[in-house]
N, CA and C of each residue as an Amber inpcrd file, in Angstrom:
protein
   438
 -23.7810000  10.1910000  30.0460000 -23.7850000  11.4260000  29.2750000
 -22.3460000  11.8730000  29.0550000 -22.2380000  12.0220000  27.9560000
 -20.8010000  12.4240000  27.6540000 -20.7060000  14.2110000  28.1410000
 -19.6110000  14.4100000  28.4430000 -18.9710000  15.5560000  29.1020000
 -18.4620000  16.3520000  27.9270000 -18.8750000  17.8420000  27.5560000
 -19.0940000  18.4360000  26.4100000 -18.2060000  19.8170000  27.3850000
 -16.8840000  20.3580000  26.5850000 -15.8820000  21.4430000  27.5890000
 -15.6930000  22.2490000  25.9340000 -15.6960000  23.7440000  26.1140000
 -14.8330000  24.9040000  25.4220000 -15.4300000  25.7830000  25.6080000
 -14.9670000  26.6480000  24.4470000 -14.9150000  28.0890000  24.5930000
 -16.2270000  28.2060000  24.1930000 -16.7460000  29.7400000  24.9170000
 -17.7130000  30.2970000  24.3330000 -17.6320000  32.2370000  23.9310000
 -17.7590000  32.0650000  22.9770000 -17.5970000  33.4130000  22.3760000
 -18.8900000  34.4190000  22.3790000 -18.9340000  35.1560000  23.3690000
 -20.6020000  35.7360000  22.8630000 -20.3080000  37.2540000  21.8430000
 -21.9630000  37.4630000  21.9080000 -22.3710000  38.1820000  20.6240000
 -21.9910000  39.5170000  21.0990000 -22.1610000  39.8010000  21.9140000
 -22.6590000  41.0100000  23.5100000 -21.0360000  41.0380000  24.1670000
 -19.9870000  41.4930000  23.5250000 -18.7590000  41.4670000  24.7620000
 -19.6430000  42.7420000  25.6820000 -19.8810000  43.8370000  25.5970000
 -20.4290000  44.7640000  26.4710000 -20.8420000  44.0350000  27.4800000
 -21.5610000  43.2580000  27.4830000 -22.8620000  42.4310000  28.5610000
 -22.0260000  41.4620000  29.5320000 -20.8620000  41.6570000  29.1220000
 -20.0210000  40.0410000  29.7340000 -18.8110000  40.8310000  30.7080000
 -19.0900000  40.6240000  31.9530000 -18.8350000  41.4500000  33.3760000
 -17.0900000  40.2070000  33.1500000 -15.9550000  41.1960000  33.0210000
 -14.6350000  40.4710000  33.0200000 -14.0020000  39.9540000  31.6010000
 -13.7290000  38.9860000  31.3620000 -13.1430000  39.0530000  30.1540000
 -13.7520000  37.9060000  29.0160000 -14.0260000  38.8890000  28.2170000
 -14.8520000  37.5640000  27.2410000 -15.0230000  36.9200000  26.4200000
 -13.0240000  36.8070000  26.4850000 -12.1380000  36.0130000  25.5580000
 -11.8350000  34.6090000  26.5030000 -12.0510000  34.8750000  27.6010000
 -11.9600000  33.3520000  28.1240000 -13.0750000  32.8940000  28.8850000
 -14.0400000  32.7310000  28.2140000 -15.2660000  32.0870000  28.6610000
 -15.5000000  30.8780000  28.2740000 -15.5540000  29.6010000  29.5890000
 -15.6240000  28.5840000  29.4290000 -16.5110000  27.6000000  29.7360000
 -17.1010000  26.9830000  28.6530000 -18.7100000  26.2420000  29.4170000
 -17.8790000  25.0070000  30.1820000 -18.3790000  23.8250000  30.6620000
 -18.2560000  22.7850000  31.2730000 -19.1730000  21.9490000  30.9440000
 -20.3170000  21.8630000  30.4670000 -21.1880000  21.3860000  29.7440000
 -22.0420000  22.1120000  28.7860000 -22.9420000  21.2640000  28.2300000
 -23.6670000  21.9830000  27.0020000 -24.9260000  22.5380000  27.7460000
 -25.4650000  22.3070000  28.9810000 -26.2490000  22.7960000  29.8650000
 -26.0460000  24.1080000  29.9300000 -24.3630000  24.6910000  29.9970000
 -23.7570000  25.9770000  30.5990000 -23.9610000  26.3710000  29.3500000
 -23.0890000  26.1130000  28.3930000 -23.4080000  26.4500000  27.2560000
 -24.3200000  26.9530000  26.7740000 -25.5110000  26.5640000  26.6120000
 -27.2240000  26.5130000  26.5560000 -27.5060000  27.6940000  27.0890000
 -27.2280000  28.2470000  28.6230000 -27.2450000  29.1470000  29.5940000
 -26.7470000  30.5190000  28.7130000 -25.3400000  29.9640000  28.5790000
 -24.9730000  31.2440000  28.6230000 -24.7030000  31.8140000  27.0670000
 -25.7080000  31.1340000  26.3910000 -26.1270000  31.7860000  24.8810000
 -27.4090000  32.5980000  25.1240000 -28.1960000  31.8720000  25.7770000
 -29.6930000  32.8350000  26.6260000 -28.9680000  34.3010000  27.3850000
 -28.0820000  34.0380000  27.7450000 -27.5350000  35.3400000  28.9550000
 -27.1170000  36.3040000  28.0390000 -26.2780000  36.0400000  26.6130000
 -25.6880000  36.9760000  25.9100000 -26.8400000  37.1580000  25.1730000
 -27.9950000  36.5910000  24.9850000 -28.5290000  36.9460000  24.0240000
 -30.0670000  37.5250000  24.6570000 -30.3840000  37.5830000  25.7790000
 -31.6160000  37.9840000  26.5230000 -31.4520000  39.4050000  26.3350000
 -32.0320000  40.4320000  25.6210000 -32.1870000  41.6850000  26.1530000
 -33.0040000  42.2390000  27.5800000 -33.1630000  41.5380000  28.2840000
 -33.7290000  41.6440000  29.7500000 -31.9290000  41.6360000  30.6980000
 -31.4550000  40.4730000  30.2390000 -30.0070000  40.4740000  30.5460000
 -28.8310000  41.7900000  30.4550000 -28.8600000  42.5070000  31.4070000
 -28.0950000  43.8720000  31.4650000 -26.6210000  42.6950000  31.5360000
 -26.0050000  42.5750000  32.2020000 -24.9350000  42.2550000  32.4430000
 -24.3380000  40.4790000  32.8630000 -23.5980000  39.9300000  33.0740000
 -23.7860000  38.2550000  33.1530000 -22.0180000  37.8140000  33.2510000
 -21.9300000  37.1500000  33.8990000 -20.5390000  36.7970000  33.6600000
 -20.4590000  35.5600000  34.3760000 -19.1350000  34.6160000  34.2340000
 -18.9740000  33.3280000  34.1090000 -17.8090000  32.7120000  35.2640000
 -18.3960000  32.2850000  35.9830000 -17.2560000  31.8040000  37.6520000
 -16.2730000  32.7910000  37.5060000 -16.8430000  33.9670000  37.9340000
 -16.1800000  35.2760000  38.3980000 -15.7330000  34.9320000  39.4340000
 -17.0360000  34.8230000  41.0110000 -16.8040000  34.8640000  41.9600000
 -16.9260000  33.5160000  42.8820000 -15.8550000  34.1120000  44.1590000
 -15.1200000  32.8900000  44.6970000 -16.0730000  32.9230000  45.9690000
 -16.6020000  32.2390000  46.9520000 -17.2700000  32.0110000  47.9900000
 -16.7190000  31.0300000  48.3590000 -16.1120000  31.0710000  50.3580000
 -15.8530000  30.8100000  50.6170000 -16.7700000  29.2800000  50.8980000
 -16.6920000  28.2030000  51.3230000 -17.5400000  27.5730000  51.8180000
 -17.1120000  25.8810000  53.0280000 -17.4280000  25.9600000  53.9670000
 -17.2080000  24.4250000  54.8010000 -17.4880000  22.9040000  54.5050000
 -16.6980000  22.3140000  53.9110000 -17.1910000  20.9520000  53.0570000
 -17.4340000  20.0420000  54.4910000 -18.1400000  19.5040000  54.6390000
 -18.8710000  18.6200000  55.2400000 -18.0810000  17.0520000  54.9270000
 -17.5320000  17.1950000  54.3060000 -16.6990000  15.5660000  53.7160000
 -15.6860000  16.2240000  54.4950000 -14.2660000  16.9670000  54.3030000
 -13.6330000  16.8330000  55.4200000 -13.1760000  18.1030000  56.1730000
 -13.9650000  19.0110000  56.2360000 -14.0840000  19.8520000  57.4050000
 -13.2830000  20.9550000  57.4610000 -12.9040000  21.2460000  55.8200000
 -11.7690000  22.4050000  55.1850000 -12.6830000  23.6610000  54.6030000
 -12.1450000  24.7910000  54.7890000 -12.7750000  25.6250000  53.6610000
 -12.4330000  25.4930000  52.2790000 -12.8050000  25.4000000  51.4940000
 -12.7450000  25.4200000  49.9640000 -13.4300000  26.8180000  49.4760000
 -13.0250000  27.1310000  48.0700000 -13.9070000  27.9270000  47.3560000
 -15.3700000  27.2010000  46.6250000 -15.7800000  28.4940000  46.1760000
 -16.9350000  27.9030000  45.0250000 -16.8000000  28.9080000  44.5810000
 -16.8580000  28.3140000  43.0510000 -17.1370000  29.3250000  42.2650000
 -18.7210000  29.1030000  41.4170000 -19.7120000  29.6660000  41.9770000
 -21.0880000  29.9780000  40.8950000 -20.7140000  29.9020000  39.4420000
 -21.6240000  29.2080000  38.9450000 -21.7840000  29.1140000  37.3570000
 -21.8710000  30.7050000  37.0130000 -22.9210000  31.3090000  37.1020000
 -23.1210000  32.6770000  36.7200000 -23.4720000  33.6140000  37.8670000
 -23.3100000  34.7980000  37.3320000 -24.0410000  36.0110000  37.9440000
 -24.1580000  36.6470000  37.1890000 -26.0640000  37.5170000  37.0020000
 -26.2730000  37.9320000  35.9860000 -27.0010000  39.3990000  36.4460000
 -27.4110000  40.3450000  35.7600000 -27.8570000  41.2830000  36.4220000
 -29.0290000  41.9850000  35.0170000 -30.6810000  41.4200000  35.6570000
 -31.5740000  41.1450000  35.1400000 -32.0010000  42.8700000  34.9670000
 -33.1480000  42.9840000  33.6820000 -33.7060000  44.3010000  34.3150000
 -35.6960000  43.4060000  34.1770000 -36.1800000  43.1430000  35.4560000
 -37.6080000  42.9700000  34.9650000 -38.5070000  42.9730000  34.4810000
 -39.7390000  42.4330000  34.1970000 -41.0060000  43.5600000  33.6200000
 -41.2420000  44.5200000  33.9500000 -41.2070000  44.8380000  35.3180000
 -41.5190000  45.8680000  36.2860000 -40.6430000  47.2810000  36.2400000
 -39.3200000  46.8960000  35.3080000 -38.2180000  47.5930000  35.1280000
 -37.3840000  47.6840000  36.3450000 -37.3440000  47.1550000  37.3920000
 -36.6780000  46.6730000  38.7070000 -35.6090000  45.7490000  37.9690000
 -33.9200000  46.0180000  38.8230000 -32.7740000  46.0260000  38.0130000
 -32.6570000  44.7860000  39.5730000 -31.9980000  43.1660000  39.1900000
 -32.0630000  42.5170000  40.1480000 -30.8940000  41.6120000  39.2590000
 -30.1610000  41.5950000  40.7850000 -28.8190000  40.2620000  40.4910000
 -29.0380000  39.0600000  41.3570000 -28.3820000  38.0150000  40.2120000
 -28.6920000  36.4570000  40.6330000 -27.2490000  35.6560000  40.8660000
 -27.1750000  35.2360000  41.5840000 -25.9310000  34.2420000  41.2150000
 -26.5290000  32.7080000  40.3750000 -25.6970000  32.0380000  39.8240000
 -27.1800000  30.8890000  39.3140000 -25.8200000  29.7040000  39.2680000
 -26.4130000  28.6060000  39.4500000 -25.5570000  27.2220000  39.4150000
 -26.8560000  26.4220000  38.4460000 -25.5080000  25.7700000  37.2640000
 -26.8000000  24.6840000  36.4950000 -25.7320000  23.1340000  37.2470000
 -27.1400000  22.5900000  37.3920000 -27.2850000  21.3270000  38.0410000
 -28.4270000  20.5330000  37.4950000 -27.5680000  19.2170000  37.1260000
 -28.7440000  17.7220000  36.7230000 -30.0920000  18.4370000  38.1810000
 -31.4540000  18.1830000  37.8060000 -32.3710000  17.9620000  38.8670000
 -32.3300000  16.8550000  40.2410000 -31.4480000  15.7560000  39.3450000
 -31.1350000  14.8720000  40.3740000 -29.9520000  15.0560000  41.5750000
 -29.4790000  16.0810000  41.1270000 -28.4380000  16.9600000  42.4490000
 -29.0240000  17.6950000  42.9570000 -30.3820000  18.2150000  43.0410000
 -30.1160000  18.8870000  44.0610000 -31.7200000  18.5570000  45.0310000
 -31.7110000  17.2170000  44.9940000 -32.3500000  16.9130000  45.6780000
 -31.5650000  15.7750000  46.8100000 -31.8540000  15.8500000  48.2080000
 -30.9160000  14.6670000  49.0710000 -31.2210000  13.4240000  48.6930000
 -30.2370000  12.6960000  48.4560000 -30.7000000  11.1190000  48.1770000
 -31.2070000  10.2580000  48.8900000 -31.8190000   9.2530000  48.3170000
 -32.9990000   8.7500000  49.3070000 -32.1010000   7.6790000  49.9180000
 -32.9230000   7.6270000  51.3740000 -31.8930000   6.4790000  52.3320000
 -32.2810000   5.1920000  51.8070000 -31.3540000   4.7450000  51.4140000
 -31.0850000   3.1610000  50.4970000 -30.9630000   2.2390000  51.4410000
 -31.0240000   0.8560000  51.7750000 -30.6730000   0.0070000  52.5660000
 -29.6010000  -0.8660000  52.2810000 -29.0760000  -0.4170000  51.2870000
 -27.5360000  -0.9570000  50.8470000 -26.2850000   0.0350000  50.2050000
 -25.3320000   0.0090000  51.3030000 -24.5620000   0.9750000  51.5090000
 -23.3570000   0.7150000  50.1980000 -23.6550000   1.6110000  48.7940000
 -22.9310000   1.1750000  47.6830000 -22.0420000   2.3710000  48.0500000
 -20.6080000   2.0350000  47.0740000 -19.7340000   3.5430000  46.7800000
 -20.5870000   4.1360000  46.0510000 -21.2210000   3.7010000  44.8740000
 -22.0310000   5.6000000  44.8070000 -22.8810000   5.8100000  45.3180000
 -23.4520000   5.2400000  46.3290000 -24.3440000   5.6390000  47.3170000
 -23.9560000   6.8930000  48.0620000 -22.1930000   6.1270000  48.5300000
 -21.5420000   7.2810000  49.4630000 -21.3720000   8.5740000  48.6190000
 -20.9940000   8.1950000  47.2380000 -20.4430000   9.4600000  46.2050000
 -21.7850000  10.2920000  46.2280000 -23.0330000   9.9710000  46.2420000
 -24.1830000  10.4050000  46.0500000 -24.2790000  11.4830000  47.3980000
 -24.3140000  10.8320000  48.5770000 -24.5560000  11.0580000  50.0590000
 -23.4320000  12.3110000  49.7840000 -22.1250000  12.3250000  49.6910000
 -20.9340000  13.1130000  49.6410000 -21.2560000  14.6070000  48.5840000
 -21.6640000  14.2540000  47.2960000 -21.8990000  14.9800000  46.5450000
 -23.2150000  16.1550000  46.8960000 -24.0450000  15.4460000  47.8080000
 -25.1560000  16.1470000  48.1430000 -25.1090000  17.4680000  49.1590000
 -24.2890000  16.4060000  50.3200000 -23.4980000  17.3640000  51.4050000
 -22.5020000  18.6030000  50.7900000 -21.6720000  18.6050000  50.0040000
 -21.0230000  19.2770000  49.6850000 -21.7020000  20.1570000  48.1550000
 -22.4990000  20.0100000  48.1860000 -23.5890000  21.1470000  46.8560000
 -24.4270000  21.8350000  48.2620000 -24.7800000  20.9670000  49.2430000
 -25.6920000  21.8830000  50.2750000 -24.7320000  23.0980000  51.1750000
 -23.6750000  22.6140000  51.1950000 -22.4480000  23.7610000  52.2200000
 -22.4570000  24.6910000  50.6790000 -22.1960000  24.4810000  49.4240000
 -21.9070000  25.5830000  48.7580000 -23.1730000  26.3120000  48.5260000
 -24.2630000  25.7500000  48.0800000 -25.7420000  26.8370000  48.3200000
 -26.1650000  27.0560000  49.7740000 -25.7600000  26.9400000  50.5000000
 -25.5650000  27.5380000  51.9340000 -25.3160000  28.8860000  52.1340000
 -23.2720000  28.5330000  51.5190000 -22.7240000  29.4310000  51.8130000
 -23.2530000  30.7750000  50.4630000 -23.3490000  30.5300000  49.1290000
 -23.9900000  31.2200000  48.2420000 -25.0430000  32.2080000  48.7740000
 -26.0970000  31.3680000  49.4460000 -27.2350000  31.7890000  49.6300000
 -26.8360000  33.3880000  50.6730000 -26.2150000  33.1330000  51.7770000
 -25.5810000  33.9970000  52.5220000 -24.6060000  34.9680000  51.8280000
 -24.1870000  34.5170000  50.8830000 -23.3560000  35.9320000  50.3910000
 -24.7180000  37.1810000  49.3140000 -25.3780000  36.1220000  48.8640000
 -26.4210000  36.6160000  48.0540000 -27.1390000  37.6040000  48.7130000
 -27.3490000  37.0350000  50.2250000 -28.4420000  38.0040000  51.0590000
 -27.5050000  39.4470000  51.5660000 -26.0780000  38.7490000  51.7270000
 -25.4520000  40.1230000  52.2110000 -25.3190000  41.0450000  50.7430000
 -25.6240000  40.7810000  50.0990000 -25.3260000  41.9180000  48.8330000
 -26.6940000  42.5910000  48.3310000 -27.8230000  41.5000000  48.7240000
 -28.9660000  42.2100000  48.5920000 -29.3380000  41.2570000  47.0670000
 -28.8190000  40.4430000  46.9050000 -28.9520000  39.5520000  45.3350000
 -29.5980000  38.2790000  45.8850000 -30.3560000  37.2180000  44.7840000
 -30.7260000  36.3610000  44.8070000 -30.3040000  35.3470000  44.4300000
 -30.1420000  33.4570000  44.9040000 -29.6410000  32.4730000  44.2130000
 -30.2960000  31.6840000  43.8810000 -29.8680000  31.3170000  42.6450000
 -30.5400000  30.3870000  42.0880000 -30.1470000  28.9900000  41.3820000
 -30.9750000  27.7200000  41.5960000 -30.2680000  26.9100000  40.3470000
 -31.6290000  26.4680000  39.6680000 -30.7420000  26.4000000  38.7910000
 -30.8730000  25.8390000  37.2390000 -30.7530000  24.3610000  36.9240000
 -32.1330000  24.1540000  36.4010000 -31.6950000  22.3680000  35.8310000
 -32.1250000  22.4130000  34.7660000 -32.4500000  21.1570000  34.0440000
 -32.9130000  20.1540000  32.7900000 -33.8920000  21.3410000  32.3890000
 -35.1150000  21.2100000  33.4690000 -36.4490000  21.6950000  33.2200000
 -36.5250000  23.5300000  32.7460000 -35.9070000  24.2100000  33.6810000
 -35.7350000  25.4450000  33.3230000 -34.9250000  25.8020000  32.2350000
 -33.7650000  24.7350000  31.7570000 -33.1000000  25.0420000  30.1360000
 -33.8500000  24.2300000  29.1720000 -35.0650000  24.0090000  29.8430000
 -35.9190000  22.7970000  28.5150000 -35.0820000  22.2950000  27.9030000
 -34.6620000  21.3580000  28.4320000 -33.6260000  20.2620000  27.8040000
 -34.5530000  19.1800000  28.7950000 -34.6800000  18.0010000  27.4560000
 -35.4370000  16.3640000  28.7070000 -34.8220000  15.9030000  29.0920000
């Protein structure tokens, strides 16, 4: 799959939490996302790797940041006002890879990549609960993309 990077300009600067002259997808997945976010009227507010979370990489035992794809701040059916942090991810990340009986480099890249998406929705998940917000990811299926 080719790797799809620029700007995104939304419709809604009001709605876009920081600045929303430099909003940048990383794929057309994000992209996809965050045309739904500017354009959801359920969507009060939304913004784009704002925030930094600390997190413990499991590959070599440093803190690093993460930065979340989004955080958005929903208003419900119910009219209940609720914030998400959200990461889009292939479906095939964020499941652990299956134990193979032949130890390839992308086996390890696989094994590596898994460990280090689980320390950052770890650490996510825990900042989410201390704020009283929810996390979430996002794949293929939920941006109906096959």
């Amino acid at each position: 799959m080719k790797a799809y990077k620029g700007k995104f300009n939304p419709q809604n600067y009001s709605k876009y939490e920081g600045d929303p002259t430099g909003i940048i997808f990383r794929s057309l997945w994000e992209r996809k996302a965050m045309k739904y976010l500017d354009e959801n009227p359920a969507v009060i507010l939304w913004s784009s790797e704002e925030i930094s979370i600390p997190y413990r990489s499991p590959v070599d035992d440093r803190v690093h940041r993460y930065f979340p794809d989004f955080k958005m701040t929903v208003r419900t059916i119910s009219g209940e006002i609720k914030t998400y942090l959200v990461e889009v991810k292939p479906k095939k990340q964020t499941v652990a890879p299956e134990v193979k009986k032949r130890i390839t480099k992308a086996y390890i890249t696989e094994v590596a990549t898994w460990g280090v998406n689980s320390a950052k929705w770890e650490a996510a998940e825990a900042y989410c609960a201390n704020k009283g917000w929810d996390f979430m990811i996002i794949t293929e299926t939920e941006l109906g993309i096959r």
